[in-house]
C-alpha atoms as one frame of an Amber mdcrd trajectory, in Angstrom:
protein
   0.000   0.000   0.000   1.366   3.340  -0.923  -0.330   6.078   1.337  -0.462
  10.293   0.453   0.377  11.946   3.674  -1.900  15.248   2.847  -3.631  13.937
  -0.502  -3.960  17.074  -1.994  -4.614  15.510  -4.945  -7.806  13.942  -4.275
  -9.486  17.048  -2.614  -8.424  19.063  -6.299 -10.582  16.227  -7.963 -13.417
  16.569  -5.679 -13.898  20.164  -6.488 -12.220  20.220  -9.788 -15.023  21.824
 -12.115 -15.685  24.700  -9.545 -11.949  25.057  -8.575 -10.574  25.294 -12.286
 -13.368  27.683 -13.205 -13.147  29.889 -10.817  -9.112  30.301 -11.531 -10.157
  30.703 -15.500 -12.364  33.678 -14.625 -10.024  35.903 -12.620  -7.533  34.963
 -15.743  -9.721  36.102 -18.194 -10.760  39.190 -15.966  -7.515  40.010 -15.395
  -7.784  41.595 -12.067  -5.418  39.563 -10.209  -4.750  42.170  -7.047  -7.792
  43.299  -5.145 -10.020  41.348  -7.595 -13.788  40.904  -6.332 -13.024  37.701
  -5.163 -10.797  38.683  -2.316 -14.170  41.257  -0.371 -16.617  38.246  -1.349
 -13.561  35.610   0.396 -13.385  38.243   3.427 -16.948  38.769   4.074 -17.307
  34.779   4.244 -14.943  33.968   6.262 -16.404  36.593   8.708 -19.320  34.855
   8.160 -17.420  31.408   8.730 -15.410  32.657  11.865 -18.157  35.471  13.517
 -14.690  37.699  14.008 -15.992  41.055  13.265 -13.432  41.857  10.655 -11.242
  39.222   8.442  -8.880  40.729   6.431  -6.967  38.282   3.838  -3.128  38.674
   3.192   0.008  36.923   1.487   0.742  34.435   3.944   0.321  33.239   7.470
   3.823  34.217   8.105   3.008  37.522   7.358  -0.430  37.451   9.158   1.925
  37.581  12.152   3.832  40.444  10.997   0.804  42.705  10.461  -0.384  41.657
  13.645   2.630  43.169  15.728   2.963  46.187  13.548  -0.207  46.629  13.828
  -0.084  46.805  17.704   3.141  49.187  17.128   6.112  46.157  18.358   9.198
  48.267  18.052  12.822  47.338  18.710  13.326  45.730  22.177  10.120  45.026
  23.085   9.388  41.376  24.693   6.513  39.236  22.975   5.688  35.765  25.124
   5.396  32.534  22.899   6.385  29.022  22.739   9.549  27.295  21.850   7.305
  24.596  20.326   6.104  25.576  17.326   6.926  26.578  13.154   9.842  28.905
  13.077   7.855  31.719  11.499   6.333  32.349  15.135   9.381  33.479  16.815
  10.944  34.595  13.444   8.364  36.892  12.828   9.039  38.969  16.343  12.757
  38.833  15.692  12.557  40.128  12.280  10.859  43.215  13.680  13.881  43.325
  16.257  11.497  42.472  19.100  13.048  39.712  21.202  11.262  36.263  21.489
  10.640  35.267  25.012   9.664  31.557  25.688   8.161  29.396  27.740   7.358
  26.015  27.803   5.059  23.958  26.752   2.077  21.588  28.486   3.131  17.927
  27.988  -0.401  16.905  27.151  -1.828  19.351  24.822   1.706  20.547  23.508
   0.494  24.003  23.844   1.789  26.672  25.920   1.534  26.329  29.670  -0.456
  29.448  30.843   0.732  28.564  34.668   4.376  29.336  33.432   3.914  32.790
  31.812   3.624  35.571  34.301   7.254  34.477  35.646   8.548  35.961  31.930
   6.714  39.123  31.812   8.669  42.410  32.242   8.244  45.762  32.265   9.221
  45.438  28.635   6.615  42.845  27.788   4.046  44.052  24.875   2.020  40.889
  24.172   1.984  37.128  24.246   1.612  34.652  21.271  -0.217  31.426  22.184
  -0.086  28.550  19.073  -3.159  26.761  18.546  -0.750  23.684  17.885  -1.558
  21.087  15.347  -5.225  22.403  15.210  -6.160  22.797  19.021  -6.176  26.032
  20.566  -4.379  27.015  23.728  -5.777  27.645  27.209  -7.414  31.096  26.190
  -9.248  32.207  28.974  -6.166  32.135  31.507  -3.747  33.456  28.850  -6.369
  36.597  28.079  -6.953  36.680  31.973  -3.012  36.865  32.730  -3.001  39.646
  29.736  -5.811  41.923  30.983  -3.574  41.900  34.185  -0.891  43.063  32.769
  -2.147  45.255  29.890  -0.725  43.144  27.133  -2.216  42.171  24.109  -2.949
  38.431  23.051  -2.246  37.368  19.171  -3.627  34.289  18.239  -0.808  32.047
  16.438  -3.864  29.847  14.585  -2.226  28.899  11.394  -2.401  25.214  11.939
  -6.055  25.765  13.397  -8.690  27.233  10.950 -11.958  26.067  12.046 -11.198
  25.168  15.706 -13.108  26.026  18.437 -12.692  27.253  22.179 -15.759  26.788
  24.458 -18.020  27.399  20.873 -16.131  30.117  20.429 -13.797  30.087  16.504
  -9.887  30.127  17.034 -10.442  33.182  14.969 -11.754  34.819  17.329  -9.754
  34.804  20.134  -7.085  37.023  21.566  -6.727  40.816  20.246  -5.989  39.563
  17.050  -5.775  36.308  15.571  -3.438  34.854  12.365  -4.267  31.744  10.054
  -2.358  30.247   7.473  -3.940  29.117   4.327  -0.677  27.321   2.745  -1.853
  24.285   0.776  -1.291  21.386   3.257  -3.217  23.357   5.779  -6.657  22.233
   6.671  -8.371  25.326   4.517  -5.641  25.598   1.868  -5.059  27.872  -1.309
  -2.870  26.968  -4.291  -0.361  28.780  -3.402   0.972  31.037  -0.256  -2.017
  32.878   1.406  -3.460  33.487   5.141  -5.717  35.829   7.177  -5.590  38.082
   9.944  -8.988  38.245  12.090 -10.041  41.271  14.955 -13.240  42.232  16.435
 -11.517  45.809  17.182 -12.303  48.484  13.939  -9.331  50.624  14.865  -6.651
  47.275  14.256  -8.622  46.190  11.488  -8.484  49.985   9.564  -4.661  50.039
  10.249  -4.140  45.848   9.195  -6.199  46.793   5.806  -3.639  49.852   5.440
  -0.241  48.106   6.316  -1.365  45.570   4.067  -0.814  47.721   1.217   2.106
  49.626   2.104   0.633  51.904   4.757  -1.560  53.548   2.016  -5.364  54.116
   3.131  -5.648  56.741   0.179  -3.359  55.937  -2.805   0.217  57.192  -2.703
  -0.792  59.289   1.119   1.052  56.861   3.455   0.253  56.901   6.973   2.071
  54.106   8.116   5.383  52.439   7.333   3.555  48.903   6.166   4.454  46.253
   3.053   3.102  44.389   0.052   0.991  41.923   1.680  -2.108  41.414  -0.012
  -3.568  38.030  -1.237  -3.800  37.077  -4.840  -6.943  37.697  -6.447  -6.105
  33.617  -7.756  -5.524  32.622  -4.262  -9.103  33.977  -2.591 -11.013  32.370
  -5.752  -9.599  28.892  -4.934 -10.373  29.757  -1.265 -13.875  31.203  -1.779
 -14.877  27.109  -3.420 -12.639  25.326  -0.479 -14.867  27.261   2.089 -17.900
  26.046   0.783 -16.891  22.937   1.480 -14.969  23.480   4.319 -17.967  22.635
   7.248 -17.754  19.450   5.792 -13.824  18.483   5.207 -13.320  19.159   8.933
 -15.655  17.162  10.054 -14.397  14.173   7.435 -10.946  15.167   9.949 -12.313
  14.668  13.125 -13.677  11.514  12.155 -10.577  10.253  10.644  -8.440  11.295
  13.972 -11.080   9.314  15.912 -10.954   6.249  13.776  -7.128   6.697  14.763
  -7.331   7.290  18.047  -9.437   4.245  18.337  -7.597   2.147  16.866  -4.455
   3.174  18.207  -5.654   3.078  22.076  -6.694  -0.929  21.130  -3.251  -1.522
  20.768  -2.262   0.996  24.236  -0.172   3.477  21.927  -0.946   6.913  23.428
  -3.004   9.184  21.178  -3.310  12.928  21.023  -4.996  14.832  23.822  -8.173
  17.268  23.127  -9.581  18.953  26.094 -13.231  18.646  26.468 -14.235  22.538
  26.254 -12.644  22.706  22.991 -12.052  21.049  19.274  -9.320  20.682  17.285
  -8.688  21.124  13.390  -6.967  18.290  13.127  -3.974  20.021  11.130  -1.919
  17.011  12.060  -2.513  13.815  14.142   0.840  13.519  16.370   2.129  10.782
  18.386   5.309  10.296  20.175   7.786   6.848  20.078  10.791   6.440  21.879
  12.925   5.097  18.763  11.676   7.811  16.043  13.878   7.184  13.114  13.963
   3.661  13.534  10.552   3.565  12.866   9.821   6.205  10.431  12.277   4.392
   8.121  10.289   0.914   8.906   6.856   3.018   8.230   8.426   4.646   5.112
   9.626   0.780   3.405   6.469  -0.012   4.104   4.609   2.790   2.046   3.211
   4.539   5.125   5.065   8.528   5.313   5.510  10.298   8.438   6.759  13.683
   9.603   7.824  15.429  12.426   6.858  18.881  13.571   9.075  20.077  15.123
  12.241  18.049  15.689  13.982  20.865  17.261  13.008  23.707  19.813  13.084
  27.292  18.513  15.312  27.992  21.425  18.315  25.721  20.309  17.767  27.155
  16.809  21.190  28.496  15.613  20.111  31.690  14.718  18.221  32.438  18.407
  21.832  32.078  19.794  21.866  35.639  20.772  19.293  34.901  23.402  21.870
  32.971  25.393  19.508  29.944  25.637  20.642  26.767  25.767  19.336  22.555
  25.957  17.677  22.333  29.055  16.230  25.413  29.481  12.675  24.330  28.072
  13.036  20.223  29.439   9.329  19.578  27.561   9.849  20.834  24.890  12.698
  19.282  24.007  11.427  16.093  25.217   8.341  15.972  22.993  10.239  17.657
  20.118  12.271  13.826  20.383   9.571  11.882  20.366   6.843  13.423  17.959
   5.742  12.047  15.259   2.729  13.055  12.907   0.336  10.050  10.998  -0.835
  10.871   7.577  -3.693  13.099   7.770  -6.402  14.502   5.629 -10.248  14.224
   5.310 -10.066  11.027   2.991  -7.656   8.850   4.628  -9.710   5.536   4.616
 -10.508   2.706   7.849  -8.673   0.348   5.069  -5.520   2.698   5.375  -5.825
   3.121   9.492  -6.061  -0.056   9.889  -2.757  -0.532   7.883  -1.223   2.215
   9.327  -1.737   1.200  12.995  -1.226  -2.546  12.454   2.277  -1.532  11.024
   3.353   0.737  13.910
């Protein structure tokens, strides 16, 4: 059996028709920045989400990036996140010569651990980053509680989580601000790079709209300092048919990462943990083993891929030396980021393939 880790492939075939005609028209229109496709994708996903405003850009990474500038990060200023996560979360705060401060991680849920975060907060401390990490989000209420305290500002790091939820509430709609990715392997994906930024604030949604497009709110009068980051016109059509669709593609998820998780507790392998008040996207389905490589290559012979996200801590990253961190420093972290390992996951991933799957491993 040879099995497609994300299976892009099939979900293109499923929606071919729509998919290939919708790219045709914005061709033959020829408005390919700012097309009408990108307001109609925007006012849907508000619809999709309930955030207030949902404002489409180039890529989750820079979803981030307008998300600090538009809370003003400047040089030197201290955002709280975890080590645990896609590079592009701490790389996004460095790049604007803010400094990365982490903490760890909850050994369960993999997210950030909420009861470890006031100890890092200092007088320099502008906002905190929570990761809603491989699709579930983070413990929201005591990370917005700890943030209210201390007048900080929460942005929601929900590129791997598009269609979660938190106590009923979308992972879009947490925080100050919250960021989603909509890279093609991503649960909602585009054909290209592509993500969102969401707010229910009209002042941080009027200044994300302008920084989007170079700072600009009236052409060539530039208010603020901002960059190219708008979404392509091809992008949001692909998007706008996904959506559609989308309701029922997550749920196809959760039932393949139950199938899993039943299967895989028959045979006492420990499965990924979901807390009750809240669902998860299901951007990947991670489990941890002792002797990783030894058997992803077994897995992989066998026609069965595997990844691992993230094999190594942010903190022990070569380029974060000049935070004079070092291995040890973040013990779970490090731990998991030894042991995890993610199953092949996408909505069509059949019982004939879990069962072939778990009987291997």
């Amino acid at each position: 059996m040879k099995i497609d880790f994300a299976n892009l492939k099939i979900q293109h075939n499923l929606y071919k028709d729509e998919i290939e005609n919708a790219i045709l028209k914005v061709a033959r229109d020829c408005n390919f920045i700012m097309g009408a496709q990108i307001d109609e994708l925007e006012r849907d996903l508000e619809k999709f989400t309930a955030a207030k405003h949902a404002i489409s850009c180039s890529s989750g990474t820079d979803a981030l990036l307008l998300a600090m500038m538009a809370i003003d990060i400047q040089p030197g200023d201290e955002i709280i996140t975890t080590p645990f996560t896609f590079f592009a979360t701490a790389e996004t705060i460095a790049f604007l010569k803010a400094k990365p401060v982490f903490v760890d991680i909850d050994e369960k849920t993999y997210n950030i651990d909420p009861s470890k975060i006031e100890e890092k907060i200092t007088s320099k401390t502008k906002a905190i980053i929570p990761v809603s990490l491989y699709g579930q989000p983070a413990d929201m209420d005591e990370i917005n509680q700890i943030a209210k305290k201390h007048n900080l500002k929460v942005i929601v790091d929900g590129a791997q989580s598009f269609g979660a939820t938190y106590k009923g509430i979308s992972d879009s709609a947490l925080g100050d601000i919250s960021c989603t990715s909509f890279f093609p392997a991503k649960p909602l994906g585009c054909y290209g790079d592509g993500g969102a930024v969401f707010t229910n604030d009209d002042k941080l949604a009027d200044k994300i709209k302008s920084l989007r497009l170079h700072g600009q709110s009236i052409r060539y009068h530039h208010q603020y300092i901002g960059m190219g980051g708008r979404l392509d016109t091809i992008q949001a059509a692909v998007l706008n048919v996904k959506l559609k669709y989308y309701e029922k593609d997550l749920k196809l998820r959760q039932d393949v990462a139950s199938k899993y998780t039943q299967a895989l507790n028959a045979k006492n392998i420990e499965t990924p943990f979901v807390k009750d008040d809240r669902t998860s996207a299901w951007a990947q389905y991670s489990i941890r083993v002792q002797n990783r490589d030894e058997v992803q290559t077994k897995l992989q012979n066998l026609g069965i891929p595997t990844a691992v996200h993230y094999p190594m801590p942010l903190h022990v990253q070569e380029c974060f030396k000049y935070l004079n961190l070092k291995e040890g420093d973040f013990p779970i972290s490090e731990k998991v980021s030894k042991e995890i390992m993610s199953l092949p996951m996408n909505p069509y991933v059949t019982d004939e393939e879990i069962e072939y799957i778990v009987g291997n491993l």
